[in-house]
C-alpha positions as CSV (number, residue, x, y, z in Angstrom):
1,X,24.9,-9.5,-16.0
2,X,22.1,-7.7,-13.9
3,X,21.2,-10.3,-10.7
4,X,17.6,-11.1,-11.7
5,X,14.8,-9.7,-9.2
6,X,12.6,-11.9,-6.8
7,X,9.9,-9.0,-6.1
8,X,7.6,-8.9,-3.0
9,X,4.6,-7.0,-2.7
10,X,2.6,-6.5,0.1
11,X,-1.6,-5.7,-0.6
12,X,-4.5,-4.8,1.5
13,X,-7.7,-5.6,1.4
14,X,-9.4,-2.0,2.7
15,X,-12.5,0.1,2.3
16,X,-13.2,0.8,-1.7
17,X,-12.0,4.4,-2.2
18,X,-15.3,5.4,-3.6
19,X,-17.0,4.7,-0.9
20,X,-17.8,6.8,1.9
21,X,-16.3,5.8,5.2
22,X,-18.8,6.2,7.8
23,X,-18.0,6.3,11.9
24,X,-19.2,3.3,13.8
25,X,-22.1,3.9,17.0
26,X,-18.9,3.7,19.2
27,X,-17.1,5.9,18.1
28,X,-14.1,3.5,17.7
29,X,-13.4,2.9,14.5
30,X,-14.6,3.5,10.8
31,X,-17.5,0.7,10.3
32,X,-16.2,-1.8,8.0
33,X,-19.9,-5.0,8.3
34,X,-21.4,-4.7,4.9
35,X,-19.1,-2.0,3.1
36,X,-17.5,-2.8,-0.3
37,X,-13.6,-3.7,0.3
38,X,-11.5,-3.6,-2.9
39,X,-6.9,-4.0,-3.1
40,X,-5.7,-0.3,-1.6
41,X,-5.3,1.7,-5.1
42,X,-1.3,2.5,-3.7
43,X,-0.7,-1.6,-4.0
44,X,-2.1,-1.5,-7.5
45,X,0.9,0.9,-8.8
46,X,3.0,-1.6,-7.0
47,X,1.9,-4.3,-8.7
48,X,1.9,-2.5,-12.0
49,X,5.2,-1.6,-11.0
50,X,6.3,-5.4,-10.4
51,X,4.8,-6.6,-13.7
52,X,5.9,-4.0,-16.0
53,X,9.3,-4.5,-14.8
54,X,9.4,-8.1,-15.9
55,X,7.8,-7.3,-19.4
56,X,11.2,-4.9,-20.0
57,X,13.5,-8.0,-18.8
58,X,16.2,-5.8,-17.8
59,X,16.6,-6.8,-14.9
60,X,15.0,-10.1,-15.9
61,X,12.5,-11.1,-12.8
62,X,12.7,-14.3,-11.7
63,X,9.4,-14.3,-9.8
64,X,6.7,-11.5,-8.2
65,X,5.2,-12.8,-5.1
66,X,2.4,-10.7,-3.5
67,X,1.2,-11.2,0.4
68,X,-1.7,-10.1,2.4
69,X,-2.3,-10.2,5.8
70,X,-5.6,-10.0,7.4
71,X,-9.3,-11.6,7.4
72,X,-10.6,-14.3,5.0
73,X,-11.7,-12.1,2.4
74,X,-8.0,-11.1,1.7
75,X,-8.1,-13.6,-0.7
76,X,-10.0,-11.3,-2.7
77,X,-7.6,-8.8,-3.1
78,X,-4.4,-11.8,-3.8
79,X,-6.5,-13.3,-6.8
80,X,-6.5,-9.5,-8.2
81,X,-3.1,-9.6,-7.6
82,X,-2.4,-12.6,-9.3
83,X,-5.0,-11.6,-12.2
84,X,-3.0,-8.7,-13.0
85,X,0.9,-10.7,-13.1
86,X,1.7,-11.5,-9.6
87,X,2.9,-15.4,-10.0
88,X,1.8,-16.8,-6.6
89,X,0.8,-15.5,-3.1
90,X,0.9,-15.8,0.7
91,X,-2.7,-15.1,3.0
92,X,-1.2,-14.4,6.1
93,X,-4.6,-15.0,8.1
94,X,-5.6,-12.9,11.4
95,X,-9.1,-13.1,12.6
96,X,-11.7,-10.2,11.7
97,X,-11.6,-7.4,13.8
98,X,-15.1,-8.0,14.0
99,X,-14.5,-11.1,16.2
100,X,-12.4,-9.3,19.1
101,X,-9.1,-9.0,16.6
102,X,-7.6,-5.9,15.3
103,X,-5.3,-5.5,12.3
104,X,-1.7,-5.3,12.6
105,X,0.1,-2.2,13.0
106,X,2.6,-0.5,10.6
107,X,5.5,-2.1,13.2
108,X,3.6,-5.5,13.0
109,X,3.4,-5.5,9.7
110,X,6.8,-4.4,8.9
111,X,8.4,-7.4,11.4
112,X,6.2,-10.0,9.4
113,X,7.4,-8.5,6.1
114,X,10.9,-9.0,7.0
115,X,10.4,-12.6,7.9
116,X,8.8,-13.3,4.1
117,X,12.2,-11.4,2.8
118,X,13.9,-13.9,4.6
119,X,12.2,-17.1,4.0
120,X,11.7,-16.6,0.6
121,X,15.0,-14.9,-0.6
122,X,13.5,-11.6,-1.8
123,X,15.8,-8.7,-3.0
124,X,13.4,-6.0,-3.9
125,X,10.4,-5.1,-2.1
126,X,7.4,-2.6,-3.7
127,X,4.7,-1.3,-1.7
128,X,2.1,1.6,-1.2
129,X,3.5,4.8,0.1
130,X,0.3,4.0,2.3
131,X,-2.6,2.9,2.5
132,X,-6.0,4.6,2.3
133,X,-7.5,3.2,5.6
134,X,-5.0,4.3,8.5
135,X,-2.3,6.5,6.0
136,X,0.2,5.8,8.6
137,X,2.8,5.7,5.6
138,X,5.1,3.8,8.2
139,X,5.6,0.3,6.6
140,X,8.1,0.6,3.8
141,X,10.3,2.8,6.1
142,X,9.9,0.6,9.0
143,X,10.8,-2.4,7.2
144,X,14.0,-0.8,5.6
145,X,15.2,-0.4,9.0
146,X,14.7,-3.5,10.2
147,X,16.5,-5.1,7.3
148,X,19.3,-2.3,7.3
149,X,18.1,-2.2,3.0
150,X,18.7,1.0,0.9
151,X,14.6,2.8,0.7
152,X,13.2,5.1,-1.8
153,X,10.0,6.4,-1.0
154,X,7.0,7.6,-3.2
155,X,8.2,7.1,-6.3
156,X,6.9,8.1,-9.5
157,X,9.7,7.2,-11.9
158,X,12.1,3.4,-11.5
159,X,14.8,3.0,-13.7
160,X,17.8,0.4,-13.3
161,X,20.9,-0.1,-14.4
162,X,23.6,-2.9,-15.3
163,X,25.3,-2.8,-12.2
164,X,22.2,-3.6,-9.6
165,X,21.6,-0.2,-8.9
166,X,17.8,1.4,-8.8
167,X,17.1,5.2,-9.6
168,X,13.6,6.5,-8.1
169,X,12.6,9.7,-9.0
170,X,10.3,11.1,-6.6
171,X,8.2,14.4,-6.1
172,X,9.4,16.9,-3.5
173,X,7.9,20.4,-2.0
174,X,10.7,22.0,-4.6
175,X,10.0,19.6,-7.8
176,X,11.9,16.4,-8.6
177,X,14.4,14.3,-6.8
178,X,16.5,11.5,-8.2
179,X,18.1,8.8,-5.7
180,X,20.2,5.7,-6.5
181,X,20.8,2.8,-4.3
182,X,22.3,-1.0,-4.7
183,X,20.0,-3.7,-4.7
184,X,18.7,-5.3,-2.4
185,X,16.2,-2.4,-1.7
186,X,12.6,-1.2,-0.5
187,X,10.8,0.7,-2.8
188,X,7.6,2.9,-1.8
189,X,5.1,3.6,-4.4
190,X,2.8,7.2,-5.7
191,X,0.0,8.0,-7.8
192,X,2.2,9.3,-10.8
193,X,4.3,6.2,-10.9
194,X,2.1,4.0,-13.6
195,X,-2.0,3.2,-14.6
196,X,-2.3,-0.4,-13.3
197,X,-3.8,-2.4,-15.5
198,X,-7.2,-4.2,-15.4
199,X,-7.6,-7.9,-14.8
200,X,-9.2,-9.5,-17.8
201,X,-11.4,-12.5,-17.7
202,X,-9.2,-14.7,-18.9
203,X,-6.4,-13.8,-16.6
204,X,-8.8,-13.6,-13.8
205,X,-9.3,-17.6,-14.4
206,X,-5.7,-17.9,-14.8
207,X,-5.5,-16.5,-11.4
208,X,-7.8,-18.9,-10.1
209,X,-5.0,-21.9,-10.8
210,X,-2.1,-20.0,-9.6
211,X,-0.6,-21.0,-5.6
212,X,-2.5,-19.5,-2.8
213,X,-0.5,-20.6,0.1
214,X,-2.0,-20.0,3.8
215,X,0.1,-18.9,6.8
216,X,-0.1,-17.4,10.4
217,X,1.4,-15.1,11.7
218,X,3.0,-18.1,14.3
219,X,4.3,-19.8,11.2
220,X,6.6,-16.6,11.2
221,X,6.7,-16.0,15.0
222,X,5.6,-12.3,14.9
223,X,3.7,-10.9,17.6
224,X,0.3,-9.4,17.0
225,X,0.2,-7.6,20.2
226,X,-0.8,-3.6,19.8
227,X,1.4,-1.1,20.7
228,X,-1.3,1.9,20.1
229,X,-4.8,2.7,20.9
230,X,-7.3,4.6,19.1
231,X,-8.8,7.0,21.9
232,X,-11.7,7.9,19.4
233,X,-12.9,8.8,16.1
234,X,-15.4,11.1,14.5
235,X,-16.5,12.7,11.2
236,X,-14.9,16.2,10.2
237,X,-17.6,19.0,11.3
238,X,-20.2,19.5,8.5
239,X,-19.4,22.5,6.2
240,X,-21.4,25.8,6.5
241,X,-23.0,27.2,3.4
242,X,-21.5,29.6,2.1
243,X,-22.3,33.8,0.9
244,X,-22.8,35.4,-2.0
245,X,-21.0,39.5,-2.2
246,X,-22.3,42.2,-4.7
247,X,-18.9,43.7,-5.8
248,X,-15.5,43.1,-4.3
249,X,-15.8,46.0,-1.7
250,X,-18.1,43.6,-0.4
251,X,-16.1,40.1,-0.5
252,X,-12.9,42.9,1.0
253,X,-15.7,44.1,3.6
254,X,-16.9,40.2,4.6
255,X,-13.2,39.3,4.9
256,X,-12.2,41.9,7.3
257,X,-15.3,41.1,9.3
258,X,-13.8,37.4,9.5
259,X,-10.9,38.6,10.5
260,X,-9.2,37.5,7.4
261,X,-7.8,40.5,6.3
């Protein structure tokens, strides 16, 4: 009989993807005061992912847990989570950056992760190939290695089978590749994997009753201390229009002026 699944999967709270990110006066960091956060659209396929394998009960789930960790407003993003299947959920809190705190780093995140998959007992673990903010696309790698675990990264197709082993299918330069690994495992999640779902009113309210439990990041005795430093940052150049040509002995004769040709 397939060993039932205790999922964990990780969301964050970033910048809405429709919004444009705009460079704060120090040219430090993105500014983040006043901007429209919303769950990073990579965590929603894992959630998906997570739910969708417990309506096919095979494996049968025994329990999804999501976790953020971050400001206040995280919560935001965990009542989503829990709106759209995830049973209960874990607010990790760290202060805003806007009061003298950064967020964690990939590494960071990764050692805190592997304390959850500890404490709680977790055998499979489904998260963004990255996340829109940073795209380090360092977690789920990260975190295999630090719990020696079997990885599959960006997948867009999860199959199992009786014996506790996990085929991802995932999209390469040259097409498709298959891998299969035993459980327990760290999968990484892309765009073609699912459609998450919407959270409906009435599961939204659900949501509202379901366990929020609050850590810190001492409850797990991580440390939050940065290993990297962001020199600067600044908007890409603007584009220059563009010209029109007659004919194409004019585009061939503009493109050898360029130097193209």
């Amino acid at each position: 009989m397939p060993t039932p699944l205790k999922i964990l999967v990780p969301v964050k709270r970033v910048i809405d993807y429709a919004v444009k990110p705009r460079v704060n006066k120090a040219r430090t960091a993105v500014e983040t005061q006043g901007v429209k956060h919303s769950m990073n659209p990579f965590d929603e396929l894992s959630i998906e992912a997570a739910v969708q394998m417990r309506e096919r009960k095979n494996p049968p789930v025994d329990d999804i847990l999501a976790l953020s960790a971050g400001p206040a407003k995280c919560v935001d993003v965990l009542r989503t989570a829990m709106a759209m299947g995830a049973d209960r959920s874990i607010h990790v809190e760290i202060p805003d950056a806007g009061q003298g705190q950064a967020e964690l780093e990939p590494l960071g995140v990764a050692k805190l992760l592997a304390k959850v998959v500890a404490e709680e007992g977790r055998n499979l673990v489904i998260l963004g190939k990255q996340s829109i903010d940073d795209d380090s696309s360092q977690t789920g790698q990260m975190l295999a290695g630090l719990l020696g675990w079997s990885q599959a990264t960006q997948a867009s197709k999860i199959e199992f089978d009786d014996n506790d082993r996990v085929s991802v299918t995932r999209e390469v330069d040259g097409g498709v590749e298959t891998v299969r690994f035993p459980l327990p495992g760290i999968i990484t999640t892309d765009l073609r994997l699912n459609e998450p779902r919407y959270a409906s009113l009435p599961n939204i309210m659900k949501a509202k009753k379901k366990k929020l439990e609050k850590k810190s990041l001492s409850d797990y005795g991580v440390d939050e201390g940065r290993r990297l430093k962001t020199v600067k940052v600044e908007e890409p150049p603007p584009r220059k229009g563009g010209g029109k040509v007659e004919d194409v002995d004019g585009m061939i004769a503009k493109l050898k002026e360029l130097g193209a040709i």
